[in-house]
Structures are given as C-alpha cells and as structure tokens.
N, C-alpha and C positions, 0 to 999 in steps of 0.2 A: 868474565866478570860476573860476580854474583847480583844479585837483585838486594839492598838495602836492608836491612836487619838479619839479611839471612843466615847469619854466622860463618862462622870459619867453615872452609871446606874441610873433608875427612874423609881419609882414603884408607879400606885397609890395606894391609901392607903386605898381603899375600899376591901373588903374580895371578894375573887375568879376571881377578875380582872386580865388580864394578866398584865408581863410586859413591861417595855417599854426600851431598851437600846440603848445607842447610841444616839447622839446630830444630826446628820445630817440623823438615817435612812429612806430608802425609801420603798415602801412609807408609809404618814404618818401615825403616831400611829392612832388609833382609838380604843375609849373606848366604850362601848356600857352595856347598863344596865337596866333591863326594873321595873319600879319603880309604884310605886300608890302613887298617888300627894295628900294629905290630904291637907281641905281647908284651907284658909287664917283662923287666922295667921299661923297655924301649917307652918314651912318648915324642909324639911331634908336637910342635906350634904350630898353632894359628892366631896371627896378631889384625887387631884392628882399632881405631883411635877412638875415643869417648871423652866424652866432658861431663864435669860434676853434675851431676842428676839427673843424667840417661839411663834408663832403664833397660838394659842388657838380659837378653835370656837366648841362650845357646844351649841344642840339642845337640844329641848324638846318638843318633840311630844304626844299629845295625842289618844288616841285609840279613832277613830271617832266616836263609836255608845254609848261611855260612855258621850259626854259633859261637859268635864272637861275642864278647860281654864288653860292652862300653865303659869308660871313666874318662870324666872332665876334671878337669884343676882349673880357674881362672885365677892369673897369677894378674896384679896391679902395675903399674908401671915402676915400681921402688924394688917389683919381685917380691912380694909378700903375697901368701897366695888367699885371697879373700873368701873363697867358698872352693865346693868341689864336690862329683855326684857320682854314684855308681848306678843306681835300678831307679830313681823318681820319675823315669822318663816313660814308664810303664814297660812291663817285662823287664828287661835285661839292659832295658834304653836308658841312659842318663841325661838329666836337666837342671840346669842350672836359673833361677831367675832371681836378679838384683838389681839395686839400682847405687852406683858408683859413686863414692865421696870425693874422688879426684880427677882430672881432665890428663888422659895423656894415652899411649902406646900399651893396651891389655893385650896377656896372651892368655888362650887358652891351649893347654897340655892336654892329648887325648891319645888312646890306647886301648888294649884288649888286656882287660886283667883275667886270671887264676887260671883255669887247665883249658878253659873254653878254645885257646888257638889264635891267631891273626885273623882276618878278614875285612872286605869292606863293609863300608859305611858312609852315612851320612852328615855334614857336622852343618848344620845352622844358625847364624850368628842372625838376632833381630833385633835391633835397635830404636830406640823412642824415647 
C-alpha cells in the first residue's frame, strides 16, 4: 500500500527493471540498462510509464572503444513520436530531455546508425 497522496504506482515495463512509485519522489527515478544498439534500421524498445508533466530525459551512451553511434526516438503512448536524438549527448551520444503532455506507456527506440556497426551501450531513463 502506498503512503496518501503518493500517486499511482509506475512500473516500467522492461523485465528486471526496478520500480518507480510515487508522483513527486526524490530523488528522481533513474532507469538504467546496459543494451547492444544493432544497426540501422533494426531498433529496440524500451517502455516505461509517465504522467502529464513528468519530465523525462533518456540517454544513450556508447561504450567508447566499440564505435557505435547512438539514436533515440521517444514514441508517446498513441505512437506518435515526440522528439528524437543522434550526437546531443556529447560525441556520438544521444539525449533526449522533455517533459510529457500525456499520462501513459512511452517507448523509447534505440540503435546504431550509419557505417559506425553494432555495439553496446548504455540507455538511461530519468524521471521527475
């Protein structure tokens, strides 16, 4: 049982992810997940649940000695895709930060684009 105002529970929906409860806790959530970016076009998801006026910012780092170039899509729960990054994240790293007009199921699409190859990486979901 939650503690009184503390909003809806929120789970993301990737297997062995922690979770996340409470609207207002501190400090913010952080997801963290360390992935292999296969190249364009292959992308994976990664889903996790937000509500209107959470401010969402997800990285994607790559393991620097692999050469892999990052890209994000954050697609909304209707599948509209709201933003998306290739290099903001410094170097070759993608970043995403926004804050959501609707409450529900976001994915984030990630991958290794142009001649750079596959390789791992890091993708960070941080919510507030």
């Amino acid at each position: 049982m939650q503690p009184a105002g503390a909003g809806p529970a929120r789970h993301p929906s990737t297997t062995g992810s922690p979770c996340r409860t409470g609207a207002t806790q501190t400090p913010p959530n952080i997801f963290n997940s360390f992935v292999t970016m296969r190249e364009f076009p292959d992308e994976d998801p990664y889903f996790f649940d937000l509500v209107a006026g959470d401010r969402v910012v997800v990285t994607l780092d790559a393991d620097p000695s692999a050469g892999a170039d990052p890209f994000i899509r954050l697609v909304d729960p209707s599948g509209t895709e709201i933003d998306f990054d290739d290099d903001d994240g410094g170097g070759l790293n993608s970043l995403i930060d926004t804050v959501v007009s609707q409450s529900g199921t976001f994915t984030v699409f990630y991958q290794s684009v142009g001649s750079t190859g596959p390789g791992p990486g890091q993708i960070t979901v941080l919510i507030n």
